[in-house]
N, C-alpha and C positions, 0 to 999 in steps of 0.2 A: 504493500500500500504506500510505503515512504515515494514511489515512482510519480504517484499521482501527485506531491507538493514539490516535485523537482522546481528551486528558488527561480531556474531560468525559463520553466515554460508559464508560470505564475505571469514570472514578467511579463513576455511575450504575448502571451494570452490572457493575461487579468484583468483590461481594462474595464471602463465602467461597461456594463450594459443593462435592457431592461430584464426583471424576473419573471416575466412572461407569464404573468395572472391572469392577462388579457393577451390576447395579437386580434389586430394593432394594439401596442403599449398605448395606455390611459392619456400621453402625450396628445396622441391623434385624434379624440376626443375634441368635436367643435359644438360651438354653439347655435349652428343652422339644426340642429339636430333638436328638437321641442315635444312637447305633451301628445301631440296631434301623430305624432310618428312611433310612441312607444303604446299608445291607443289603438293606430292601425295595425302594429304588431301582435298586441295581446287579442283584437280581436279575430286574426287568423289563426288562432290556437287555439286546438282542442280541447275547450272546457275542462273535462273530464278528466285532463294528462296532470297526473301528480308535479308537485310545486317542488323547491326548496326555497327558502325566504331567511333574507339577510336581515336583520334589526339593528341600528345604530345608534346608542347611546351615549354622545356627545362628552358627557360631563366625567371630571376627575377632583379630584378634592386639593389635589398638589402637582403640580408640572416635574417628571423626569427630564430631565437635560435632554435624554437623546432622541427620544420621540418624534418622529415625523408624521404620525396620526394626527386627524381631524378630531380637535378636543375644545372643550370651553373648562378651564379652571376655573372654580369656585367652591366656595363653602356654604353656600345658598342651595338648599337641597330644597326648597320650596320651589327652584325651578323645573325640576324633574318632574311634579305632574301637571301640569301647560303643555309640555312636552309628550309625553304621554299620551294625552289628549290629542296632540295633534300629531302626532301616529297612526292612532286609531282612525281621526279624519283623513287622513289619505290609506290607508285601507277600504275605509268608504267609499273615498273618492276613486277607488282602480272596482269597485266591486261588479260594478256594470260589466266588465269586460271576465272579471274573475268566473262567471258562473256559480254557480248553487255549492260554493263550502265545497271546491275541488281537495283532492288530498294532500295534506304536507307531508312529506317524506323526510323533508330534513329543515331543520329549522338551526340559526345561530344566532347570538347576541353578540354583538362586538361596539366595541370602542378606541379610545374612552375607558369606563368603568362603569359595564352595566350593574354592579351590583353599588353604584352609588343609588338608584332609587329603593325606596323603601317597599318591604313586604307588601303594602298593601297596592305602591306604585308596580310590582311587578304581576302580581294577581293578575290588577287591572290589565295590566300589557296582556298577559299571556289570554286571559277572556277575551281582550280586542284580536287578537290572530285566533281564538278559537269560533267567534261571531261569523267570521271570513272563509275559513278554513278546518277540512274537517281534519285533527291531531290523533296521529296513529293510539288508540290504545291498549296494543300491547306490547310497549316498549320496545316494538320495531323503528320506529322512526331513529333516524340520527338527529338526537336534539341538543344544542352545545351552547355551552355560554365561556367567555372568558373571564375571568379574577382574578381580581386583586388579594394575594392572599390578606394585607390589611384590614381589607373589608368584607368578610368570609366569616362571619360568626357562623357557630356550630347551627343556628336556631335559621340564620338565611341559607345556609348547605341543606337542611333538610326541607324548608321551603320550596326551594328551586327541583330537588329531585320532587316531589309532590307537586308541582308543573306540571311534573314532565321529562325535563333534563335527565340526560344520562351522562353525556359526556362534561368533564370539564377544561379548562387550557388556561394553566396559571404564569402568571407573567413571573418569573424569576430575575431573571439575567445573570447575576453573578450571585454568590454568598459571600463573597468578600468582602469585608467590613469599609476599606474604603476603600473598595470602588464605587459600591454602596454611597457612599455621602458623596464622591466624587459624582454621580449622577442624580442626587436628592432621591434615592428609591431607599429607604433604610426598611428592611425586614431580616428576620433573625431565620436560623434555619430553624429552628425550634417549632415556629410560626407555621411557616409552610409542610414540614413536616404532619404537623397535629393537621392542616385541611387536608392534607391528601389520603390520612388515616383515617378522620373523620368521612372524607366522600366516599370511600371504599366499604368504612363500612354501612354508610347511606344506599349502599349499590349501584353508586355512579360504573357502571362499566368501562369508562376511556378514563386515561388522565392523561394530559400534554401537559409539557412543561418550556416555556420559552426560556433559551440562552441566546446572550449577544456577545460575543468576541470581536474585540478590535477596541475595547472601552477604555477610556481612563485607568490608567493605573495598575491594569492586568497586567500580570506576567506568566509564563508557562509555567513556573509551579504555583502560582497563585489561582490559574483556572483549575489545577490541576486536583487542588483540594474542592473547589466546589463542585468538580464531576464526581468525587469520593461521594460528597454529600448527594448529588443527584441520583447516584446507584443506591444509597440509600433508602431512597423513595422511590425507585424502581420505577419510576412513570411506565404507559405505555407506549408515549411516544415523545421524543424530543426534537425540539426547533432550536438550529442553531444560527442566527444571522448574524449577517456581518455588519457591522456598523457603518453606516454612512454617513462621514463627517461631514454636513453641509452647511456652515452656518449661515451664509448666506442666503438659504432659502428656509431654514428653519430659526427662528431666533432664541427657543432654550438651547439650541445648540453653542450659542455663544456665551453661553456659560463654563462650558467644557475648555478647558486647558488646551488647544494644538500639543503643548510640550509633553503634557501628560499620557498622550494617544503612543499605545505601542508600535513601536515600529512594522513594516511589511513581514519582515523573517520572524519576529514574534510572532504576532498574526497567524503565517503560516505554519508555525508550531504547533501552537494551540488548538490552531484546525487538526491538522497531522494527529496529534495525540489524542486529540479529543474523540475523532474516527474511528483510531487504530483501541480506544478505552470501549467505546460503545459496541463494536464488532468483539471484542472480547468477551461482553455482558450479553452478547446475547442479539444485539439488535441488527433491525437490516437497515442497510442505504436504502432511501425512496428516493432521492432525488434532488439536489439543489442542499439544501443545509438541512434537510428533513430524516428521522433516524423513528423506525418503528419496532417493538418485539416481532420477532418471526409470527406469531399468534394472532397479531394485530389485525383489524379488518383491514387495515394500509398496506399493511406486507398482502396480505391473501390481494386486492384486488390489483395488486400492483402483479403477479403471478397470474392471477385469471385474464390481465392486461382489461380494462374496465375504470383504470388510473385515471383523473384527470385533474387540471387544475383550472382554479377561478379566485376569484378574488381573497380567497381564507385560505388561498393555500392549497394544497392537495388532495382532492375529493376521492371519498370514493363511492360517490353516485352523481360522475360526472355526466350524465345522459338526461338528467334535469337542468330545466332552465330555473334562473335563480331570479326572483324580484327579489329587491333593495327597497327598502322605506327608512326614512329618517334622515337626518342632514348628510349632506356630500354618499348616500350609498348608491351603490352601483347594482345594475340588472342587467342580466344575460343570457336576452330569450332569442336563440333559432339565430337568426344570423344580424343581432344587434345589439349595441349596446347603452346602457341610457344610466344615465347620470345625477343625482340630485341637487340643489343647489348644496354650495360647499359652505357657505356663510349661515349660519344659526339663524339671524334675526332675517336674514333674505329666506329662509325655509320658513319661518312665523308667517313672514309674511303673507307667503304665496298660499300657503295651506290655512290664512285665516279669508282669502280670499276666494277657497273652494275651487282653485286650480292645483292641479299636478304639477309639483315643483320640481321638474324635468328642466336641466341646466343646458344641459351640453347631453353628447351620445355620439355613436358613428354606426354606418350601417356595409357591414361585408361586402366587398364583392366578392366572386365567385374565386378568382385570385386569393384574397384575404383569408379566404372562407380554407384555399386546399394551403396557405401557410399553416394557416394558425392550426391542423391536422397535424401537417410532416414536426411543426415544434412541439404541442402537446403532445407526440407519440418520443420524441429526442426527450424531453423530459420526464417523461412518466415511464418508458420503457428503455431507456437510454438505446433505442434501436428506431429504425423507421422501415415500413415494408413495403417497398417499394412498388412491388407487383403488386398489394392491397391499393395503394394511391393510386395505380396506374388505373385498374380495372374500376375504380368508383368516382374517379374524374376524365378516365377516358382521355389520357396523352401519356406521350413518354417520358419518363420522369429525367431521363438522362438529357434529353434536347430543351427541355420546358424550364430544368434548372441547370443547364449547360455551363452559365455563370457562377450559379453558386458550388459547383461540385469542384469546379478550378478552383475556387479559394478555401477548401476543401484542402487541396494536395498538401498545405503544411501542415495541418492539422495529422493527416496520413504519414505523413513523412515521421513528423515526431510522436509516432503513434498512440495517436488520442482517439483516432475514427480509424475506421475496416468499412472499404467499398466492397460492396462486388455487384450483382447485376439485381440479386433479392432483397438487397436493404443497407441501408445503412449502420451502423453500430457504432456506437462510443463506446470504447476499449474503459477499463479497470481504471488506468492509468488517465482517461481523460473524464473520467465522471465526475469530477470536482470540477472541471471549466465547460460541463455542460451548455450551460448559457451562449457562453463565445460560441459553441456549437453551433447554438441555435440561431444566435448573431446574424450569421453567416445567410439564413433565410428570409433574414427581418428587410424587406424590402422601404421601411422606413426609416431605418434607423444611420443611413445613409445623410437623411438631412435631418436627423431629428440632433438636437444638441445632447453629444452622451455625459457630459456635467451635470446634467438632471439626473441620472441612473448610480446605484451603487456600483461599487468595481466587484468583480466577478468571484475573488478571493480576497 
């Protein structure tokens, strides 16, 4: 495995690119794209066809440094049900096209800090998507929320499984005490340990746990000890990203030290180890900085190939289209995409005015439609099959990406891909710079500015 952080193909191939949640990357995303176009969308769709549905809960109680999420800090939790409220009104307002309580399959809360609203604000929420939608009940649905372990009393863990929720995904990043204060996130492992005990034995079946490398103040035996502690709590599946220092587009970013940011060969270290700790415990690469138990429904659907990605990351019931409600959430029906407004009081607005506060979106073309295939199969299968492309869009995949398979040859050369005539493959050695793989396909990303993107390691 030490092949795949070789310091010189890092270089070469590290630079920034997008993580490819969407193709087109959320860059391309304009604003001719309106209400009237995510309307005509929903209402060519099968009623009847099972949902999954995004919820996006804005508020945090204290700002992390490194956060590039869509948030409103405050300590005003009397704003969470207004909120709430106007959730619920644009679930209204999409129902005309939703049909009679179609099925959710998979439901997620993100943020933010959905568990900044209170017990009776979450009720509320989860009765506004049950009004709308009919919720699997027998705990087949995938239903997930993310947490702060801070704000995780024993009494909201059993609440939220009584929802519904099965899965959870707890924001960690490091247990190091100061990197900890270096990013204003202070939690103990103590903390975190007792929620993931306590949801296990609530009968949360998932538990995710987010790590970030590249932070302030880490070092390889400093990450080294809080992977000790993450095997301790054995999650089922861990998220490892890289940090993207940008403060220029993020402003608690410029809180953060530049000095204090470890260097590139750090960095690669930590990934290195971090890889080579979790393939020892047991777990398998999915893909990108994502690490699952062999047991995991992520390992199995990554094996059944059924893998996909969207905006939370790496699905696995990516054959649903996803509605987004709530500020700045995204939706991903059929071959579109649609956006909400990004700014809090511009979402108030528009949803006090009984409009769909659709921003921005973009819509496929047929082009876009066979990328954004050949990437989500480079990421989810680290392979692509070329005879399956060929035979379901009807060209030859060799003359159609003629261009891209030439820029290809380094990547072959320094063996990170294996061509031959039935598919493409990303070798062992290049599954860590998947991305740049996929780089290679992104027909926008040619004039798209890659200073917006995180770098690849």
């Amino acid at each position: 495995m030490n092949d795949a952080f070789d310091a010189s193909l890092v270089a070469r191939y590290g630079e920034s690119a997008p993580r490819y949640t969407s193709y087109p990357p959320a860059t391309q995303f304009h604003s001719q794209f309106g209400p009237h176009d995510l309307g005509r969308t929903l209402a060519a769709r099968p009623a009847d066809r099972p949902w999954s549905l995004y919820v996006h809960v804005p508020f945090c109680e204290s700002v992390c440094y490194y956060c590039a999420c869509n948030k409103t800090i405050t300590k005003h939790h009397d704003r969470a049900g207004p909120y709430v409220a106007r959730v619920a009104r644009e679930l209204a307002l999409l129902s005309p096209w939703l049909g009679a309580r179609p099925p959710l399959d998979q439901l997620h809360w993100g943020g933010g800090t959905p568990t900044f609203l209170s017990h009776d604000e979450m009720h509320a929420l989860m009765c506004a998507i049950a009004e709308r939608f009919a919720l699997r009940a027998d705990d087949g649905g995938e239903y997930s929320i993310e947490i702060d372990p801070r704000h995780a009393s024993d009494a909201t863990l059993a609440l939220l499984r009584s929802l519904g929720f099965n899965r959870l995904s707890l924001g960690v990043q490091d247990f190091d005490p100061a990197v900890q204060r270096a990013i204003n996130r202070e939690q103990s492992f103590a903390l975190v340990r007792h929620v993931a005990q306590t949801a296990r034995a609530l009968g949360f079946r998932s538990l995710s746990v987010d790590l970030i490398y590249g932070l302030p103040r880490q070092t390889r035996d400093s990450f080294a000890l809080t992977l000790d502690r993450l095997l301790e709590i054995a999650p089922d599946r861990v998220s490892l990203f890289n940090y993207a220092h940008l403060p220029e587009r993020f402003k608690p970013q410029r809180r953060i030290a530049a000095a204090e940011l470890p260097d590139g060969l750090t960095k690669i270290a930590i990934l290195s180890g971090t890889a080579e700790a979790l393939a020892g415990a047991g777990y398998v690469y999915i893909g990108l900085d994502h690490f699952a138990k062999a047991d995991d429904e992520l390992a199995q659907a990554q094996r059944d190939r059924t893998l996909a990605r969207n905006f939370q990351g790496y699905s696995t019931r990516g054959h649903l289209d996803v509605l987004g409600v709530g500020a700045s959430a995204v939706s991903r029906i059929g071959a579109i995409y649609s956006q909400n407004a990004w700014d809090l009081k511009e979402y108030e607005v528009l949803i006090d005015q009984g409009t769909l506060p659709v921003r921005r979106g973009f819509e496929l073309s047929a082009d876009d439609e066979l990328r954004r295939e050949v990437i989500n199969d480079l990421l989810c299968h680290m392979e692509c099959d070329v005879a399956a492309v060929e035979a379901r869009h009807g060209l030859r995949f060799a003359t159609y990406f003629a261009s891209e398979l030439a820029h290809l040859e380094p990547f072959i050369h320094d063996g990170l891909v294996e061509i031959d005539d039935r598919k493409i493959a990303v070798t062992a050695r290049g599954q860590m710079l998947v991305r740049a793989v996929c780089a290679v396909f992104d027909r926008y990303l040619l004039i798209a500015d890659r200073r917006r993107f995180s770098r690849v390691v």
